[in-house]
VOSEPA-623316 format. One record per residue (C-alpha): z, y, x. Coordinates in steps of 0.1 Angstrom, whole numbers, padded with zeros to 4 digits, always signed. Layout:
REM residues N
ZYX...
END
This chain:
REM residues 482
+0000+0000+0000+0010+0021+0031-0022+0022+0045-0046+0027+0020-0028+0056+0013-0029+0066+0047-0068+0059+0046-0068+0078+0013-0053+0107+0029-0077+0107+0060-0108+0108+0033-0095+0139+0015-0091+0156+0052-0124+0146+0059-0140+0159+0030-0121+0193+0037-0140+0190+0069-0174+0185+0055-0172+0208+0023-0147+0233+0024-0155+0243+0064-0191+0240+0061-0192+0263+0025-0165+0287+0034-0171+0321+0059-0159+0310+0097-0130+0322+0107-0124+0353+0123-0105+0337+0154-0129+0317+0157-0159+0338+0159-0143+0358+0187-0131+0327+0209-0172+0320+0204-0182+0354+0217-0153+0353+0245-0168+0322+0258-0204+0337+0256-0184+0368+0277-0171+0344+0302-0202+0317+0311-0227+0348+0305-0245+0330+0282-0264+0348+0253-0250+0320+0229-0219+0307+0218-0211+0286+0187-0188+0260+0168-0206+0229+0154-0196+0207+0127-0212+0170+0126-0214+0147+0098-0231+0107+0099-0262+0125+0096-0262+0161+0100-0251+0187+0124-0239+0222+0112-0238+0258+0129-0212+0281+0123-0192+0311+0143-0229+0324+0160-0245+0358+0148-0275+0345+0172-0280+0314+0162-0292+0310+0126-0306+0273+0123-0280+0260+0094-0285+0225+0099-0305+0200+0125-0306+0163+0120-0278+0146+0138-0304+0132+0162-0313+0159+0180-0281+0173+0185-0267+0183+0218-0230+0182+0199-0238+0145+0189-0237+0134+0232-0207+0157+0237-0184+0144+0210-0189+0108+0229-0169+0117+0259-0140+0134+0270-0135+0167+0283-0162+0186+0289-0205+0181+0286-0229+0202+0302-0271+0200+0309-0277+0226+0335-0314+0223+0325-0330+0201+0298-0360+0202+0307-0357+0184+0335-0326+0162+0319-0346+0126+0302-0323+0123+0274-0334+0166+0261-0368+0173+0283-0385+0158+0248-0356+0174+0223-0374+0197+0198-0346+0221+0203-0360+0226+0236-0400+0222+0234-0398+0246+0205-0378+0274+0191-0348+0281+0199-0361+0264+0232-0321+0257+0246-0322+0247+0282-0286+0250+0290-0258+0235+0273-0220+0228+0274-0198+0221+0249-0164+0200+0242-0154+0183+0213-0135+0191+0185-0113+0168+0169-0087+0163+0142-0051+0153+0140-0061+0118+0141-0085+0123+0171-0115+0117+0151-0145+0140+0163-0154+0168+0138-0177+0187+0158-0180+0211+0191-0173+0241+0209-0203+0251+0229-0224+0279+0247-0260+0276+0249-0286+0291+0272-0323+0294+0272-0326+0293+0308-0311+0271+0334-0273+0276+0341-0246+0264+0362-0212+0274+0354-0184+0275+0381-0153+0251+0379-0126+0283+0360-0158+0293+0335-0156+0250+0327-0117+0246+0323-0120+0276+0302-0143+0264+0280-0121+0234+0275-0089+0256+0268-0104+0273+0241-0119+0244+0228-0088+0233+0225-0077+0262+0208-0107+0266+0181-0097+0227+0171-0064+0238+0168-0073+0268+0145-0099+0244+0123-0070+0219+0121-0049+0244+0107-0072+0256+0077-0079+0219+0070-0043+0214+0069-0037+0247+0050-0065+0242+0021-0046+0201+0021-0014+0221+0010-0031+0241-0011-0051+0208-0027-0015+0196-0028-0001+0228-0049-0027+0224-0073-0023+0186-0082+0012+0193-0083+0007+0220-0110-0017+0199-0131+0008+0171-0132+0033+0193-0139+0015+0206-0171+0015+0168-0184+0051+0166-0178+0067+0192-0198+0069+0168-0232+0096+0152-0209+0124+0168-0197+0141+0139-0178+0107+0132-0162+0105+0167-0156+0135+0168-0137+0128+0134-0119+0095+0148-0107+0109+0180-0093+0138+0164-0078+0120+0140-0060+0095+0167-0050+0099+0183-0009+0094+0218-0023+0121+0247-0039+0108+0248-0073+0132+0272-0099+0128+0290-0133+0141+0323-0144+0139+0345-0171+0130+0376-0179+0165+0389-0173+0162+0374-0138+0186+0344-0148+0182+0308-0130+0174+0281-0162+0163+0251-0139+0158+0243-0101+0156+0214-0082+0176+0192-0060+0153+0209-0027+0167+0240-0041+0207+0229-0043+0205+0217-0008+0191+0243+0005+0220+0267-0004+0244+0240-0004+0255+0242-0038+0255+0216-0068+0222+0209-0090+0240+0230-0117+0259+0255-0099+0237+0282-0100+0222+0274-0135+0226+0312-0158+0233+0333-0125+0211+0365-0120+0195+0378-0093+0225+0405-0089+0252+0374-0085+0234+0354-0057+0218+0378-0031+0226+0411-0010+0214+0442-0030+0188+0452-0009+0169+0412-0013+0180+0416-0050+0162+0450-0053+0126+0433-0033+0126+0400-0056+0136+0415-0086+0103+0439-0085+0082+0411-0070+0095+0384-0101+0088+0413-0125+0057+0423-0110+0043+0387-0116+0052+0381-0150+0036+0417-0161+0002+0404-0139-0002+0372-0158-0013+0351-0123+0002+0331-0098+0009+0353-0069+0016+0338-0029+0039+0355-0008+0063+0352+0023+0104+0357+0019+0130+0351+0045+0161+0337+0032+0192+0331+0047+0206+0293+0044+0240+0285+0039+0246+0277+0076+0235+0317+0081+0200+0305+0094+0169+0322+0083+0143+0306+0068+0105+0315+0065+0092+0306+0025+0058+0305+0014+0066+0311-0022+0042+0308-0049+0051+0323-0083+0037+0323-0116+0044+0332-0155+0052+0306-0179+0061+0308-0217+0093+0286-0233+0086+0270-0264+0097+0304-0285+0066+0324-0261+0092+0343-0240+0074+0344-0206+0095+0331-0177+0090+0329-0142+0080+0299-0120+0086+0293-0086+0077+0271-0058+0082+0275-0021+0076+0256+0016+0092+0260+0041+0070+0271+0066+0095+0279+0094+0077+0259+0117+0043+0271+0113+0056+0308+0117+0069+0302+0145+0040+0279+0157+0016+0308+0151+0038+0335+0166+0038+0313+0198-0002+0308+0193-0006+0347+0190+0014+0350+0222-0006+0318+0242-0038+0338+0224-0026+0376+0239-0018+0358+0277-0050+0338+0276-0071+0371+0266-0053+0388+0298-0058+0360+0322-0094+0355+0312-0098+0393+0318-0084+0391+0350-0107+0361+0360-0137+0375+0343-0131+0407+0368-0126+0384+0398-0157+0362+0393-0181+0389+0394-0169+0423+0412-0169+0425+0454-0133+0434+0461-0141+0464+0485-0171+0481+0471-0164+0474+0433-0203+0463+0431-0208+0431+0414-0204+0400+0439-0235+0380+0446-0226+0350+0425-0224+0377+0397-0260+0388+0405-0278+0359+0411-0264+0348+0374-0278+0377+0363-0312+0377+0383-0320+0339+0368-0316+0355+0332-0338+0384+0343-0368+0367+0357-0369+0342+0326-0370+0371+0307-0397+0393+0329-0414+0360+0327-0412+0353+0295-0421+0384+0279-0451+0395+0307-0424+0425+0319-0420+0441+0354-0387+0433+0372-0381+0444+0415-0355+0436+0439-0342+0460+0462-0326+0443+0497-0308+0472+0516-0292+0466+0553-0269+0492+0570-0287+0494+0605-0264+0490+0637-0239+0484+0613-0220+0459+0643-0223+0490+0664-0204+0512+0639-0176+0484+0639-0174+0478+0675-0171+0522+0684-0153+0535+0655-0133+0498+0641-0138+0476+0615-0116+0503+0588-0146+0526+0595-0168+0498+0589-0153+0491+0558-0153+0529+0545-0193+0527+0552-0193+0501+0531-0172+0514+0499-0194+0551+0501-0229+0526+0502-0213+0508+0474-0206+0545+0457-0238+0562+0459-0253+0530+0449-0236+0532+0419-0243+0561+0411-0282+0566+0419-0291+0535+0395-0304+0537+0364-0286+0517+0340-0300+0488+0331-0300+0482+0369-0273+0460+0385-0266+0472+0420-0242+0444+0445-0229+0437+0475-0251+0406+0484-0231+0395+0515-0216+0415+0548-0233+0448+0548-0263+0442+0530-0268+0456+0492-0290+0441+0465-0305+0461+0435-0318+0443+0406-0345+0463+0388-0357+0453+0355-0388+0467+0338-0391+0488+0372-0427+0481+0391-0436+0487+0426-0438+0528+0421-0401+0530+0399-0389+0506+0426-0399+0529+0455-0386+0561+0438-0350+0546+0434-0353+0530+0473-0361+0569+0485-0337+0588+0464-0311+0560+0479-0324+0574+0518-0324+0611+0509-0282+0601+0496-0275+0585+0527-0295+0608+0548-0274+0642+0531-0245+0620+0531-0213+0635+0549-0205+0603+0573-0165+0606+0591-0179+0596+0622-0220+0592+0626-0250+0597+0608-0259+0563+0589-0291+0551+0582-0306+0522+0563-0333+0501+0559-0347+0489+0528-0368+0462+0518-0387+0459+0484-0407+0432+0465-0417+0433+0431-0425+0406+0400-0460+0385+0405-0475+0358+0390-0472+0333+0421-0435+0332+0419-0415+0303+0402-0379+0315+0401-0356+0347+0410-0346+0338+0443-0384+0338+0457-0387+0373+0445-0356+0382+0467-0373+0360+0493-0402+0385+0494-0377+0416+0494-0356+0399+0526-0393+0393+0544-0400+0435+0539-0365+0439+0547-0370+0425+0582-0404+0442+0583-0390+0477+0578-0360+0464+0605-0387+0454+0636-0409+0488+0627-0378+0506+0637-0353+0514+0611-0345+0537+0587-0375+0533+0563-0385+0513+0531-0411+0484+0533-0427+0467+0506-0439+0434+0506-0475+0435+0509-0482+0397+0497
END
């Protein structure tokens, strides 16, 4: 009997799963877990799948608008079979997706990783995932993040299930209540038997009936109470509150939800998720119904979520600003830019637009170090990184690509933009008030062709005119001529 109840009760949780989730809105918390994972793997997608025997759903993704793709096809459908996290860096070039019609056609995914998302009874429900259309590798903190707030978005989708299960509960309880009023003994035996407060009071404010839930929860007798008023039992000011509230509700005509704290005879407080609602007695004077859970728990369960939630946000900003800025110059590092030149050449690609690469070296930089000390080398390096910054257009990303060479990604910038910017950077080093020596530098530039295959050739080209401009003497700009 035990366990096809059990089994009974794992059905209706699964049918909250695959009706209630997949009709309802998706929840606020997490839609911005989805777009805080985007943040951190700088991917342009992030989204929360639910699976079925069949189907696969999308939810929590303003990009993504696909509603549902046969179970088949789904990346979510390999991820759920394993633990921990799944990721295809490319799928093109990965047998089990190069064939996948999510990546021949639209939306064309060719990175993915996602964790699984389970119930309380560990039974996969669906994924947490970001998606790329270009090639991606993600480093060892952006992967354990992903799995913490995986963790956390199962967590949050437990919780509704479990919430709109209470609520499921509520109702059936009501119904059955309805059928039981010809019986008062039944009645009773029903609400005594029942885990919640349940009470009646009139319109005076006086207790007619509660349960034994109710008695031992301010340790007094099942008929103690019974013709008390509000005024009699509580402090004035929690008198004044529920006395509004109770009246409030019967003049409304609907059940309304609410939160109380009451003090239990012990002097604990207790957190009550009360739901009350007018009734009529046989001579139609309108009463008030009550029933309350105890929801201590879960308060203080989601207070210490909201806290875990505010600590992870900070740590993940403090990561996020380690992963991709250069500690000295404040440019971004070159991990950061090389992320950002893959997405950039896919797109150039892609959409037939121009993209350049700048490659600046300080010249005799080791000379500079080895006369004035590497704390003057250093101070060269932040005032590059400075007038960098701010000579750039915008949608350009300027970085520190390693030692004392500078990179300057230029998208939608051909050869004669890319030149203007590499001569306006001279003319602010040349005018530039050096501590101890005049500083020049040499720059080398390449710009987007057909011939190339990926980013990193196009900085290839740039390094090649770097080294041009270096052996025809210094201090000038080259551009790759091939």
């Amino acid at each position: 009997m035990t366990l096809r109840r059990t089994e009974a009760e794992a059905a209706s949780l699964r049918a909250i799963w695959t009706r209630d989730l997949l009709d309802s809105q998706p929840e606020l918390e997490c839609g911005e877990l989805v777009r805080l994972a985007a943040c951190l793997c700088g991917t342009p997608i992030g989204l929360v799948t639910l699976l079925d025997e069949r189907h696969q759903w999308f939810r929590a993704s303003d990009d993504l608008k696909m509603g549902e793709t046969p179970r088949e096809v789904a990346f979510c459908a390999h991820a759920v079979r394993q633990n921990g996290l799944f990721m295809v860096n490319d799928a093109l070039t990965d047998p089990r997706f190069s064939s996948n019609p999510l990546v021949m056609w639209d939306p064309a995914i060719r990175f993915f990783a996602g964790v699984g998302l389970y119930n309380s009874d560990d039974e996969p429900m669906g994924t947490f995932c970001v998606v790329d259309m270009a090639p991606r590798i993600l480093s060892e903190d952006q992967m354990e993040a992903l799995e913490i707030l995986g963790r956390q978005i199962s967590l949050r989708l437990e919780a509704v299930v479990q919430r709109k299960a209470l609520e499921q509960a509520l109702a059936e309880k009501e119904r059955a209540s309805a059928g039981l009023k010809a019986s008062e003994e039944l009645f009773r035996a029903f609400m005594n038997a029942s885990p919640f407060l349940s009470y009646i009071k009139d319109a005076a404010g006086r207790l007619l009936f509660y349960n034994r839930s109710f008695a031992q929860r301010f340790g007094v007798s099942e008929y103690a109470w019974l013709g008390r008023t509000d005024e009699q039992l509580w402090s004035r000011k929690l008198t004044k509150s529920m006395r509004t509230h109770d009246l409030e509700v019967m003049a409304g005509g609907k059940m309304v939800e609410t939160e109380e704290h009451i003090r239990n005879s012990d002097g604990s407080i207790s957190s009550l998720r009360s739901f009350k609602f007018p009734c009529h007695d046989s001579a139609g004077n309108v009463l008030l119904a009550g029933v309350a859970v105890d929801v201590s728990e879960e308060v203080a369960h989601h207070a210490e979520l909201e806290r875990y939630h505010r600590e992870l946000e900070d740590a993940n900003d403090q990561l996020r600003k380690l992963a991709v800025t250069d500690e000295l110059t404040g440019l971004r590092n070159r991990r950061s830019f090389e992320e950002r030149l893959v997405m950039e050449f896919s797109l150039a690609r892609r959409r037939k637009r121009e993209l350049s690469v700048l490659l600046i070296d300080v010249d005799n930089f080791k000379t500079i170090n080895d006369r004035w000390g590497h704390a003057a080398g250093d101070e060269v390096l932040r005032r590059l990184g400075m007038i960098l910054r701010t000579t750039v257009r915008l949608p350009d990303l300027p970085a520190r690509y390693g030692g004392e060479e500078f990179v300057v990604l230029l998208p939608e910038s051909g050869e004669e933009s890319a030149m203007g910017l590499a001569r306006r950077v001279m003319q602010r080093v040349a005018t530039e008030d050096w501590d101890n020596e005049l500083l020049t530098i040499s720059v080398g530039m390449a710009s987007m062709n057909e011939s190339l295959e990926n980013g990193f050739q196009l900085v290839e080209l740039a390094d090649e005119a770097l080294y041009a401009a270096k052996r025809a003497g210094k201090n000038r700009v080259m551009v790759h001529s091939g």
